[in-house]
N, C-alpha and C positions, 0 to 999 in steps of 0.2 A: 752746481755748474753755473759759475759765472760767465754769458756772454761779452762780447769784447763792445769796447764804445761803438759807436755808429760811427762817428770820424776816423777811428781807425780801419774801420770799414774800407769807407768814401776812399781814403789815401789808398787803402790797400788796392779797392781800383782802378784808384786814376797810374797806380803805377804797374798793373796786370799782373798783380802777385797775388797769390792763391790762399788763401785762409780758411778756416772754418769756423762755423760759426761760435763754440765753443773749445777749449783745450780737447774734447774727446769726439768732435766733429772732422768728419774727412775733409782735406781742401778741397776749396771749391772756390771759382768768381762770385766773388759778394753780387749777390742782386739788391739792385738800389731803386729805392723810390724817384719819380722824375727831378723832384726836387734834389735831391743827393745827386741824381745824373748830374744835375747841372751843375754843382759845384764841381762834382769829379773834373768836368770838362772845365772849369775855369781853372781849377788846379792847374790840367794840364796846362792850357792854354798859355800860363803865364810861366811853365818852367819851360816849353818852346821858343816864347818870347824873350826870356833871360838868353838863349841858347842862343838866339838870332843877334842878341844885343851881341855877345860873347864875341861869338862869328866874327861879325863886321866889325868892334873893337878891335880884335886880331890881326885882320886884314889891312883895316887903317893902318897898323901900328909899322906891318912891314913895307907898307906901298911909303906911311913916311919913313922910316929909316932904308929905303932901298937905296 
């Protein structure tokens, strides 16, 4: 029984998708050490922040061709 990397982990819950810990483990939210928390949440952070970039990119783009 191969366990899964830890970074697959991490991503798996900065994105709240369910895994287990092994191929014959039941889903479950990865529980992460504080230190993995914190990446989790810089993950997140910066794929919010693309998303805000996105936004306003968008927005600009129709305020200039209106």
């Amino acid at each position: 029984m191969k366990e899964y990397p830890r970074f697959f982990l991490i991503l798996a819950r900065t994105i709240d998708h369910r895994v287990g810990k092994n191929e014959q483990g039941r889903p479950d939210v990865p529980v992460l050490t504080m230190q993995e928390a914190l990446a989790s949440f810089a993950i997140r952070f910066l794929i919010v922040l693309v998303n805000f970039a996105t936004c306003a990119a968008v927005i600009a783009n129709v305020i200039h061709h209106w």
